[in-house]
Structures are given as structure tokens and as C-alpha cells.
C-alpha positions in Angstrom: 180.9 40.9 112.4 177.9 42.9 110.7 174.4 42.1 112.0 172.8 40.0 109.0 169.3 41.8 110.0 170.9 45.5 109.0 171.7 45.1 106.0 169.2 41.8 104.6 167.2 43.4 101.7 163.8 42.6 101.3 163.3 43.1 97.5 164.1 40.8 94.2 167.8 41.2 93.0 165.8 43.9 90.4 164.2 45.9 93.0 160.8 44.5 92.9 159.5 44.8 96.9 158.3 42.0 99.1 155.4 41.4 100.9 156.3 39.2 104.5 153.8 36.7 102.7 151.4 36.2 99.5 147.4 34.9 99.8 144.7 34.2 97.0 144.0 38.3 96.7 148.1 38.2 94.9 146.9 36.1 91.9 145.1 36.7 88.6 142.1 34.2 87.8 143.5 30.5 87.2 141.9 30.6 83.9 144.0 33.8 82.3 147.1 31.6 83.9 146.6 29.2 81.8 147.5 24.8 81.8 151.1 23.5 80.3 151.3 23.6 76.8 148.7 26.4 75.9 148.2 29.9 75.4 149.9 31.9 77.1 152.1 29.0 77.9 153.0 30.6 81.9 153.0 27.5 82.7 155.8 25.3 80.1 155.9 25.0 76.4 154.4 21.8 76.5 151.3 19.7 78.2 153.7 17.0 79.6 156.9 19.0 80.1 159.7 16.7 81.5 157.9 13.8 81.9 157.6 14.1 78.0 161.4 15.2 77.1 164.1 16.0 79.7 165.4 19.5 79.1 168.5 19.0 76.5 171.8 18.9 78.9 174.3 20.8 76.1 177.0 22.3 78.2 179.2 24.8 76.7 182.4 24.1 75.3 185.8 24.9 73.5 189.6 25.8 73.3 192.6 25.2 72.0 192.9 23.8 68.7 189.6 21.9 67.0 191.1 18.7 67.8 191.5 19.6 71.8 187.8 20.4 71.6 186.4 18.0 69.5 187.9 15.7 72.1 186.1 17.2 75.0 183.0 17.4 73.0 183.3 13.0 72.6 184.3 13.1 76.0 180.9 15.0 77.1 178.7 12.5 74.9 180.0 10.0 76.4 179.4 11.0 80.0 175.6 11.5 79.4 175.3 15.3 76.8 172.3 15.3 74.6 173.9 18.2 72.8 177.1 20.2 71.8 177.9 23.7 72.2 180.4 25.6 70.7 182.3 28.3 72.6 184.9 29.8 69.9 188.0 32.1 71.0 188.3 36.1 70.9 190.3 36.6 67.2 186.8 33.3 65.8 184.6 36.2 67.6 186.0 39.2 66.1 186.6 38.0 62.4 190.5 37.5 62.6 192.5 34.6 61.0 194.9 33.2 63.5 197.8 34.9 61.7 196.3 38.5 62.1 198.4 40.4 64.6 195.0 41.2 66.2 195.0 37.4 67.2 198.8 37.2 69.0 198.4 35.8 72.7 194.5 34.9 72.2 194.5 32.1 69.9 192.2 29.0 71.6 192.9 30.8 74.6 189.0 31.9 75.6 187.2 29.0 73.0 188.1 26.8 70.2 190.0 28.7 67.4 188.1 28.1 63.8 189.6 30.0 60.8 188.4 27.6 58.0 186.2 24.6 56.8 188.9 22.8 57.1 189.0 23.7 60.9 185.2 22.7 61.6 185.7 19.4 59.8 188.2 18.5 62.3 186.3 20.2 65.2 183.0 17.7 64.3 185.5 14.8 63.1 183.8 11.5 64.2 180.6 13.0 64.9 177.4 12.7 62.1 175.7 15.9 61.6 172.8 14.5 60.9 172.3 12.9 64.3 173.1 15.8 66.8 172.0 19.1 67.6 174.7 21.6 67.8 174.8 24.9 69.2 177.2 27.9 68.1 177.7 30.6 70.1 179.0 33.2 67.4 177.5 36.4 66.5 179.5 39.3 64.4 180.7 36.2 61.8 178.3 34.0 62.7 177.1 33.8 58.7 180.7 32.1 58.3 180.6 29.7 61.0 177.0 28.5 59.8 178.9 28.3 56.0 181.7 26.1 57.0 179.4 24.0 59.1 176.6 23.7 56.0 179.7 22.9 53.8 181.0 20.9 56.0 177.8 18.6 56.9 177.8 18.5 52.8 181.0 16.9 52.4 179.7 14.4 55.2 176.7 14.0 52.5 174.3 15.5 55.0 172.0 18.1 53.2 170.8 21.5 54.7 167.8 20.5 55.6 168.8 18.0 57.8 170.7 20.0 60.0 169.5 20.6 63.2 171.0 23.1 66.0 170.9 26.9 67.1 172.8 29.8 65.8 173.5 32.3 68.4 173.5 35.3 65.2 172.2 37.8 67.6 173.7 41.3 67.0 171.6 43.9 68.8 172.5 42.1 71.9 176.4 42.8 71.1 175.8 46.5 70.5 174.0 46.2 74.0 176.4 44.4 76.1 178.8 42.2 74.7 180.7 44.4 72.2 181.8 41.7 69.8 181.4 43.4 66.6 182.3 44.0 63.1 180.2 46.1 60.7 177.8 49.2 62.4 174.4 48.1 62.8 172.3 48.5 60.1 174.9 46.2 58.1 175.0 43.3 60.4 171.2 43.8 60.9 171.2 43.5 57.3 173.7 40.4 56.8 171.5 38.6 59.9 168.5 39.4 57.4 169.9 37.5 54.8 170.6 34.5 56.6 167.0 34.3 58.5 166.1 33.9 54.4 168.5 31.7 53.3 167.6 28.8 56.5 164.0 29.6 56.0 164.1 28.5 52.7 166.9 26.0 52.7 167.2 24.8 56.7 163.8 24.3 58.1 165.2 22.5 61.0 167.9 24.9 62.1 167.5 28.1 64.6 168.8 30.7 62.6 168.9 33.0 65.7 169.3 32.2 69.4 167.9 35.8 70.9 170.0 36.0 73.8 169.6 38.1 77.4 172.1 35.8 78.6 175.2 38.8 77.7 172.7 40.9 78.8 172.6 39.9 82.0 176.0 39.1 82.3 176.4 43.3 82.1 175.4 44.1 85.0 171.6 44.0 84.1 168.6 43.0 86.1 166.3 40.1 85.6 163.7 42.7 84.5 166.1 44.3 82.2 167.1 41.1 80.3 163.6 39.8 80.1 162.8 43.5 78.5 165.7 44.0 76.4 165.9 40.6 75.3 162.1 40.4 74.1 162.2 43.7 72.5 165.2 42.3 70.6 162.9 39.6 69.6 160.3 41.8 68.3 163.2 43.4 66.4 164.3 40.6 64.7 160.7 39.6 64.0 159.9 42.8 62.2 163.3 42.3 60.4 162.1 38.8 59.0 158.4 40.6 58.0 160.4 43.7 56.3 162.3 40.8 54.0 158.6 39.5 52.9 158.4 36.6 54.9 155.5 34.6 56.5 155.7 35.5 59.9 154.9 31.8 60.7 157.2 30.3 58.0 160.2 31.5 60.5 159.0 32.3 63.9 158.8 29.0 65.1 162.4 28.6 64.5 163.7 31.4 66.4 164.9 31.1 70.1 166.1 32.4 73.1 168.9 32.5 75.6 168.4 33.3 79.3 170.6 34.4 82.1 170.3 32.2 85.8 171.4 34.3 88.4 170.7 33.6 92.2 167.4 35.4 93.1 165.9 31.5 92.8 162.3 32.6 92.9 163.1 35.6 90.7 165.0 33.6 87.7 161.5 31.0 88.1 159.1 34.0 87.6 161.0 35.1 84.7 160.7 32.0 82.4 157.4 32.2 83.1 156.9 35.9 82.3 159.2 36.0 78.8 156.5 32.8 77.8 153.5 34.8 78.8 154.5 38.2 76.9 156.2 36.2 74.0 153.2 34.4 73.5 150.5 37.4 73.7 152.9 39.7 71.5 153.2 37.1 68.5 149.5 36.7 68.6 148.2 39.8 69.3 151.2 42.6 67.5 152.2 40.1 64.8 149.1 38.3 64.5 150.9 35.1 63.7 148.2 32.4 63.3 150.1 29.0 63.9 150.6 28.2 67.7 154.3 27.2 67.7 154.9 31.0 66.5 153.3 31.8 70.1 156.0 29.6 72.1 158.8 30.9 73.6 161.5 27.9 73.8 164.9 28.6 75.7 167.8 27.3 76.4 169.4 28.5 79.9 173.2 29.1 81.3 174.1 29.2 85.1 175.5 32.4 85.7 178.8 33.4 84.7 179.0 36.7 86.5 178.2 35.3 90.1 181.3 32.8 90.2 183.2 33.7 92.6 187.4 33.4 92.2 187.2 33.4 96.5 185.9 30.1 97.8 185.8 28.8 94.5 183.5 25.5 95.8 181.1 27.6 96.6 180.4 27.9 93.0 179.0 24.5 93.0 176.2 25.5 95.0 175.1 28.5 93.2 175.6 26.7 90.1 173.1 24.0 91.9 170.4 26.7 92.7 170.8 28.5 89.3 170.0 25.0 87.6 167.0 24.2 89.9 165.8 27.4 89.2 165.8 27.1 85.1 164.6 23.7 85.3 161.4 25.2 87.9 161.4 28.0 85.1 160.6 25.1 82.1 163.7 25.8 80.3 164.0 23.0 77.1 168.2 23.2 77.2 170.5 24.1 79.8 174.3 24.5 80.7 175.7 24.6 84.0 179.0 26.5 84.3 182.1 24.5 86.2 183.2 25.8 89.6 186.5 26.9 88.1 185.6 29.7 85.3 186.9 32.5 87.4 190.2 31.3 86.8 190.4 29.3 83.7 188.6 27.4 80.9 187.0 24.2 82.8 188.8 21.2 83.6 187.7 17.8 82.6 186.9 16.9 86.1 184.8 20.5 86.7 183.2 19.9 83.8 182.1 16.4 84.7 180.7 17.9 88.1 178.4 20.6 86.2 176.9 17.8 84.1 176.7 15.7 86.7 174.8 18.6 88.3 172.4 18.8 85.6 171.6 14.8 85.7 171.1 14.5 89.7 168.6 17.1 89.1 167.0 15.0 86.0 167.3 11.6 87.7 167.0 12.2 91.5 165.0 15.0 92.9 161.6 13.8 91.0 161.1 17.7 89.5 160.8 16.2 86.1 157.5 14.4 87.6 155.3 17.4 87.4 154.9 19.9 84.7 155.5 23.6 86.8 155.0 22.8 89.9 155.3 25.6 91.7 152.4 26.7 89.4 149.5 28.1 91.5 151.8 29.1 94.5 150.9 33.1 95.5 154.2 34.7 95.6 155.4 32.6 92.0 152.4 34.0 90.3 152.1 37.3 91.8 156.1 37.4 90.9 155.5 36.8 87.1 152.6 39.0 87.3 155.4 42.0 88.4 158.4 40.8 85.8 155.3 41.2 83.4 154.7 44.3 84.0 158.0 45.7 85.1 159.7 44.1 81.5 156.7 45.8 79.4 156.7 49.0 80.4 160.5 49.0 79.0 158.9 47.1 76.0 156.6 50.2 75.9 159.5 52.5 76.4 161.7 51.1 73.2 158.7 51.6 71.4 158.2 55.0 71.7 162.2 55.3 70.5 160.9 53.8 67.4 161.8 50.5 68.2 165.0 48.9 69.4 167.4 49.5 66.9 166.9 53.0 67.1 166.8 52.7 70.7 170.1 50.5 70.6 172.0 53.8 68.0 170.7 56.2 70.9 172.4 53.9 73.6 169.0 53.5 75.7 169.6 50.0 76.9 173.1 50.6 77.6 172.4 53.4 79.7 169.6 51.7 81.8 172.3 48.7 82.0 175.2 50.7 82.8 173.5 52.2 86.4 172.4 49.0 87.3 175.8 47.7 87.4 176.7 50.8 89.3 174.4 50.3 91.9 174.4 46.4 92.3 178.3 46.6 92.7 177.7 49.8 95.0 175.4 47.6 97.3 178.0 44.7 97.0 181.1 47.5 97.7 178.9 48.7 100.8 177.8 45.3 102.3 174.4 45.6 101.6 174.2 43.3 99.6 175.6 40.1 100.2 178.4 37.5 98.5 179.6 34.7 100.6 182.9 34.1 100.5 183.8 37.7 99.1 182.2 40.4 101.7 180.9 38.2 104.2 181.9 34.7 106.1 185.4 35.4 103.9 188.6 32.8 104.9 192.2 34.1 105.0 192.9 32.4 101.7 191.4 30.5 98.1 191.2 27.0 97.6 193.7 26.1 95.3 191.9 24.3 92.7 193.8 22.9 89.6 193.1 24.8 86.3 193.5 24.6 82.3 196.3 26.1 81.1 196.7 26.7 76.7 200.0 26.4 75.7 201.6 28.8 72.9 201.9 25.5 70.4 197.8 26.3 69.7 198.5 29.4 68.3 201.9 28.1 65.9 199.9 24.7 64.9 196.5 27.3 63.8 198.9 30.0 62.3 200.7 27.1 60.1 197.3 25.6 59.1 196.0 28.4 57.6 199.2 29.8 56.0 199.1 26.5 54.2 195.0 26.4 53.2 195.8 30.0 51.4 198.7 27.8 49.5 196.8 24.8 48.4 193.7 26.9 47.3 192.8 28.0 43.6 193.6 31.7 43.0 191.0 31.8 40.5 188.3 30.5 42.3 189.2 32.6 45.8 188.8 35.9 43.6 185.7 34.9 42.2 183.9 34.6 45.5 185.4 37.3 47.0 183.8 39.4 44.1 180.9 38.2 44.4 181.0 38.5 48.3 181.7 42.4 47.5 179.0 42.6 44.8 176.2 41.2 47.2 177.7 43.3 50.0 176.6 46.2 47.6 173.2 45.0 47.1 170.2 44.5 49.5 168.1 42.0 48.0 168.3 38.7 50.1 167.1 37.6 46.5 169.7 38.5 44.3 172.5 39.9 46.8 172.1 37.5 49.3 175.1 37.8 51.9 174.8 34.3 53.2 175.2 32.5 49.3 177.9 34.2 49.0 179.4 33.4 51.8 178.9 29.6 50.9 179.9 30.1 48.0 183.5 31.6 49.3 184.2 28.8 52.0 183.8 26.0 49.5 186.3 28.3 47.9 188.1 28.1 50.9 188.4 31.5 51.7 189.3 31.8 55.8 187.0 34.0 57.8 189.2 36.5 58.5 189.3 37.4 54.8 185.5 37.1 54.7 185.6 39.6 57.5 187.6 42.1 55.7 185.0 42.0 53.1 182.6 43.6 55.4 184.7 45.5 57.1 185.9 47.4 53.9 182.4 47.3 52.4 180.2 48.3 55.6 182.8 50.3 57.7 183.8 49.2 61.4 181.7 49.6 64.0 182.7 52.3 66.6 181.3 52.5 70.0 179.6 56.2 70.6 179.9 57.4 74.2 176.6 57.3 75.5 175.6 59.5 78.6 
């Protein structure tokens, strides 16, 4: 067996060095730290953190038909959730009605399958809009998902403004990392425009875009490179909203973010504390927004996906356990912990259970939620943010110079500096140096066989047959007009009088299905094709 001293690496898992131990000489002046709840907020978003609000426990899920879902999402309330979140499947992601031979074998298989209004009135059947907050992890069509659910909430009698949830709606991320994708850029920049409008004016409630690192991450990309990436897609989107003519503080206090929790424990803390710090000092001092809740970075937080392990699959518990301590440390306001058995299959029941259950042992028995950061003040925490701060700026700093991160995106920058991390992280893992229990180090002879979720073909006939029989009860007449007018605002670029995200209400109370939504665009605004970037 390998010594453990040869190859034990005394650096963060994005390269920062460390010191044997940290003293007073490590840290900045309390003062420029700062106290819970104010500028520059290092220290939580608010004065009382837990002890106030526990984080929101809103774990992540979806499959199979709406009903199989909706199901799981009643059966998660009722075990102790305080919010849903929606995972839809591959042919949801990518635009494509069930019926689309795109779709064949992947129907419900990776997420819940939603082609219609129709569909998310049966995937939210029994629960009242107006009392939850709901999370959607769509991106490419995420302008439809938002429509069926605004229609939807409607027919419930529940207006837009009452609505209250996060919109995942993050598109430079995609081009970055997770290559879900419909329209080139500059189109779904533009579409994503339209809809930050429309909910500023109509939804003041909703998070119109949930700016996420999390796929970032998941790419093979340091802690330093999501924090980076991830806020400069922030500024992005910020200058986006200030292009349109908006306030910056009639929509910044809406927006949010989406982090990564990986393993490095004291790594993931300094992080949340960091992406605070430079969020906060960038809306005040580049955007010059002038109310305070435009300064405040607010998260929500997944285990991560990446370092589950299919060998020793219970081991996953205890990363997932670390991970969770680690956003919650980090003053994260929402969180989902993954389920032992997503290397093999979506989660059981029972898995799931156990990840929630994580989640509430830490809220109800370790006594964290006591004290607002308390590993505030400790030398190697704060001389840790102090490095993610500068390390994540000087890519900030970087982007700039590009001409700002969509340019930076369309000359594959990010990508690139992503790509050869992954190279060298699974080079270290390949070579032993660095270590994964259970994979290449202390690995047994066989798994644990764990039982798993399996998605029967019967998903994909029931969803095909539903929306074959939506395009036959529908009125002709009243389809055609929407899609024109879908193709007529497509043409245009004022979120005035061409805004994308009317017309697409317009053309689900219509009932067209997204898939023919998503043809609009993709005969309009072309399909996006991924350049080769060396």
C-alpha cells in the first residue's frame, strides 16, 4: 500500500498553498470584515442568520411522468421540505416535445418530462402556488416553463405577482459548461432579457435568474474558477438588465445564485464568504446600486454531484454530510443534499429521505444554527476568503479585459481555463496523488449493491399520447395566431413591443407545446453550434 505522507497535498483542491498554521498577522482588520447582515456581508446575509430563518431545505427532484413527480414532491413536504425543486428530463432541457424523435429512450428518464400547461398543472396538482416557493432548474426553454407555470398558477386564480420561486434561466453558464442549448448566444441572451423585464414589472416576488456555478463546477472547475466565472456571469446579466433601461435596484435584489459544495470543507466555507464580499463591493462600487438588498448575494447550495462515487456507494453519505456542513458554515439561505445513489440512478424514496434527513440533523442537532458564522474570526477561514478573493478577481479582471464575459464566453476563455483543470484534477486522481476513497485508495473487491429507480418505457407512450391529443383538442386558429406573433417578436428587439416572454404567454394559453415554441427560435435565431476552442 502507498505511503499516505508521499502523496498528501498541502494546497486547497484549487491550488491555493498552505501554511502548517495561521496567526493574527493572516487577517485583515476586523472592521473591513465586517458583522452579519452588513456591508460586505463576509460574514451572512443577515444580522441573525439561522437563529432568524433556517436555510430553505428544497431538495431536487423529478422523473417520469408529472404525476410520478408530483408524488415525490407531496411526499418530500410531508417529510419536513420547505421548498420544491424541479429537475426536468433531457428532450424538457433541450426544447423537444416528447414525440420528437430527438426524445426516443430519454423521456422522464434524467427529470420529470413537461411538454405543455397541461403537463405542469398535473405536475403542481394539489399544491397552491400561492403558498410555496418553487424552484426550476431549466435554462435554454426556461421562458416556457415560467409561461405554463404563470398560466398555470392563473387558472389556480393565483396572479403573477404572487408567485414566489427561482428560475434557473442562466444561459452563459450552458455555453460554459453544461451545453444545454438552443439558439446562439446573443439570441438567448436576448430572450433571457426579455423575461428579466417582463417579472420586473409583473412578478416582483419571483427570481427571474438563479446565476449558477453549480454546472460550473460540476465541469471539472475549481472553487476559484466557479466563484470567478459565476460572478462575472452575474455582472453580465446585470449590465444586460441596465442595457434594457432598467433600475439597477428595481431587479437586482431579485437575482440569485447557485453554488457548487465539493469536499475541500474549509475551501467551499471561504468561498460563500468571498462571492458575498465581491458581490457586495461590485454592486456598490461598479453599478453603484443605492439600495442595500442590491449588495446581497443570496444562494442556494447543492452537495456535489461530481464527487459521488459509483464504488462504495455509502460513502456518499458522508461526503454528502461534509458538503452540507460546509454550505451551511458558508451561510447559504437554500440547500439540497444529493442521495447516496445518483451514480447509478435517479434517487430512491428511501435515499432521498436520508439526504433530507441529512439536512435536518444538521438544523436540529448539531447547534450550528445557534451562532451567525461561526467560524468567523478564525485565521486560516479569513485569510482563506482573503485568497478566493483575490484569486476569483483577478479572473474577474481578466474577462474584463475580453470585453466582458459574453465576449469572453464566444472566444471560449472560460471553457479553456475549465477544460485543463479537469485535465489535471483527473491526472492527479489517475496518478494517486490525489486521493478518492473507495476508488484509488482503501478500494474493496466489490460495490455495495444498493437498490435503484428504474423508468419504465410506459412514461414515454403515456407523454407521447398526451400531447398528440393536446395538438387535437386545441383551436387551429388561435395556435397560428401566437405562433405569429411568437415569430413577429422573435424579429423585433424591444422588450417593449417585441417582448419574447408575452408572447410566449400568449402561445401556451394557446396551448402550443414547447417543443413547437422551440422550433420558433430555432428557425428564427439559428441553432447553436459548439466552436472548437484551443
Amino acid at each position: 500500500m502507498a505511503d499516505p505522507t508521499k502523496t498528501r497535498r498541502y494546497e486547497t483542491m484549487s491550488g491555493i498553498p498552505l501554511k502548517n498554521h495561521y496567526g493574527p498577522h493572516d487577517v485583515r482588520p476586523y472592521e473591513e470584515i465586517g458583522e452579519p447582515g452588513q456591508y460586505p456581508f463576509t460574514r451572512g446575509v443577515h444580522e441573525t442568520m439561522y437563529r432568524g430563518k433556517l436555510w430553505t431545505m428544497r431538495m431536487f427532484a423529478g422523473f417520469g411522468t408529472p404525476e410520478d413527480t408530483n408524488r415525490r414532491f407531496h411526499f418530500l413536504l410531508k417529510e419536513g421540505q420547505t421548498g420544491l425543486s424541479t429537475a426536468f428530463d433531457m428532450p424538457t432541457l433541450m426544447g423537444y416535445d416528447p414525440d420528437s424523435e430527438r426524445s426516443l429512450g430519454e423521456v422522464g428518464r434524467e427529470g420529470v418530462n413537461v411538454a405543455s400547461v397541461e403537463d405542469m398543472a398535473r405536475l403542481f396538482d394539489g399544491i397552491p402556488l400561492a403558498d410555496v416557493t418553487t424552484s426550476m432548474t431549466i435554462n435554454a426553454p426556461a421562458v416556457y416553463l415560467l409561461a405554463c407555470y404563470i398560466v398555470n398558477a392563473e387558472r389556480q386564480g393565483v396572479k403573477p405577482s404572487q408567485l414566489r420561486g427561482t428560475l434557473q434561466n442562466d444561459m452563459l453558464k450552458e455555453y460554459i459548461a453544461q451545453k444545454e442549448w438552443i439558439s446562439p448566444i446573443r439570441p438567448a441572451i436576448r430572450i433571457m432579457r426579455d423575461m428579466l423585464w417582463y417579472c420586473t414589472k409583473e412578478m416582483p416576488l419571483w427570481n427571474t435568474i438563479s446565476i449558477s456555478g453549480y454546472h460550473i463546477r460540476e465541469a471539472g472547475a475549481t472553487a476559484v474558477q466557479e466563484l470567478a466565472f459565476t460572478l462575472a456571469d452575474g455582472i453580465g446579466y446585470v449590465q444586460m438588465g441596465i442595457d434594457a433601461g432598467l433600475d439597477v435596484d428595481s431587479f437586482a435584489p431579485r437575482l440569485s445564485y447557485f453554488f457548487d459544495v465539493h469536499n475541500d470543507f474549509f475551501e467551499e466555507i471561504a468561498k460563500f464568504r468571498a462571492a458575498r464580499r465581491i458581490w457586495a463591493k461590485v454592486m456598490r462600487e461598479r453599478f453603484h446600486a443605492k439600495n442595500p438588498r442590491s449588495w446581497i448575494l443570496r444562494t442556494h447550495a447543492q452537495t456535489a454531484g461530481v464527487s459521488l462515487m459509483a464504488q462504495q456507494p455509502l460513502n456518499n453519505v458522508v461526503r454528502t454530510t461534509i458538503q452540507a456542513l460546509a454550505a451551511v458554515l458558508g451561510g447559504t439561505q437554500s440547500l439540497h443534499t444529493n442521495s447516496y445513489d445518483e451514480t447509478y440512478a435517479l434517487p430512491t424514496e428511501d435515499a432521498a429521505t436520508l439526504a433530507l434527513r441529512t439536512q435536518q440533523i444538521i438544523a436540529e442537532e448539531s447547534g450550528i444554527p445557534a451562532v451567525a458564522d461561526p467560524l468567523g474570526g478564525s485565521y486560516f477561514i479569513e485569510k482563506l476568503t482573503d485568497d478566493m478573493e483575490e484569486r476569483a478577481m483577478a479572473y474577474i479582471r481578466k474577462i474584463d479585459d475580453l470585453g466582458g464575459i459574453i465576449r469572453a464566453v464566444e472566444d471560449g476563455y472560460p471553457q479553456r481555463e475549465i477544460a485543463n483543470s479537469a485535465y489535471h484534477f483527473q491526472r492527479a486522481v489517475d496518478g494517486g496523488e490525489r486521493v478518492i476513497v473507495g476508488v484509488n485508495r482503501y478500494a474493496g473487491k466489490e460495490g455495495d449493491r444498493i437498490p435503484t429507480l428504474k423508468i419504465d418505457s410506459t412514461v414515454e407512450k403515456t407523454q407521447i399520447e398526451r400531447v398528440k391529443d393536446l395538438r387535437s383538442r386545441r383551436d387551429p386558429a388561435q395556435v397560428d395566431r401566437a405562433m405569429n406573433e411568437l415569430r413577429r417578436a422573435c424579429r423585433g428587439d424591444d422588450c417593449h413591443r417585441d417582448n419574447v416572454m408575452v408572447a410566449v404567454l400568449d402561445a401556451v394559453r394557446a396551448h402550443v407545446t414547447l417543443g413547437e415554441v422551440c422550433d420558433v427560435f430555432r428557425e428564427e435565431f439559428g441553432v447553436h453550434r459548439d466552436p472548437a476552442f484551443l
